[in-house]
C-alpha positions as CSV (number, residue, x, y, z in Angstrom):
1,X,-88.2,-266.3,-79.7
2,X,-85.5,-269.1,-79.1
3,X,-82.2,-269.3,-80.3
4,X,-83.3,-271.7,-83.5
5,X,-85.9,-269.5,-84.5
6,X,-83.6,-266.8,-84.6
7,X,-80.9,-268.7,-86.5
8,X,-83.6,-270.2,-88.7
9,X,-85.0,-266.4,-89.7
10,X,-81.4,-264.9,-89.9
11,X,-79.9,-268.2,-92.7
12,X,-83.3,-267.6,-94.6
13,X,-82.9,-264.0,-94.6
14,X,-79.5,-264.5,-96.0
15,X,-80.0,-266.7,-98.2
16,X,-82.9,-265.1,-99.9
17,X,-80.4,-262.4,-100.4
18,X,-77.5,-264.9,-102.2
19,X,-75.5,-266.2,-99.3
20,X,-74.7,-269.4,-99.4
21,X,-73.7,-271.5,-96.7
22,X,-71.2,-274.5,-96.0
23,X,-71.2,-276.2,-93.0
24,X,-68.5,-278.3,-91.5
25,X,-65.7,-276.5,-94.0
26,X,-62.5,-274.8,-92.6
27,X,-61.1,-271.7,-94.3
28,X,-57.4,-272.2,-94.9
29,X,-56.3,-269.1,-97.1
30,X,-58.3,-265.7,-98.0
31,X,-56.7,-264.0,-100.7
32,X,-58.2,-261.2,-102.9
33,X,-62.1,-262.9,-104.4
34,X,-60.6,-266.4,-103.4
35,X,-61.3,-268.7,-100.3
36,X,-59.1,-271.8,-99.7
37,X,-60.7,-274.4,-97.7
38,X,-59.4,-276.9,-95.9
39,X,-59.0,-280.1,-98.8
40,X,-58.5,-277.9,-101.4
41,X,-61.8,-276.6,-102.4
42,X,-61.8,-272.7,-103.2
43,X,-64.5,-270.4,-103.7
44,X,-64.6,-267.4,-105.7
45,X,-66.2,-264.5,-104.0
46,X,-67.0,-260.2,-103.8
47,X,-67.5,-258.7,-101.2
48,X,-68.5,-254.7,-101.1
49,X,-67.5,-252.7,-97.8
């Protein structure tokens, strides 16, 4: 299996499972549920440990 298959399998694995992916973003600032990226986008999130 090469390197794109297993990238390929692993993104549709997560997404399938409500990840969701974006590319070419920087993260500026975590802070509690919230993600700053880089031009001012933020994404609300939750995460369980």
């Amino acid at each position: 299996m090469n390197n794109r298959s297993v990238e390929e399998k692993a993104r549709s694995f997560l997404e399938r499972r409500g990840v969701k992916f974006l590319l070419g973003k920087g993260v500026k600032k975590v802070e509690e549920g919230v993600a700053q990226l880089e031009g001012g986008d933020r994404i609300e999130f939750s995460a369980a440990a």
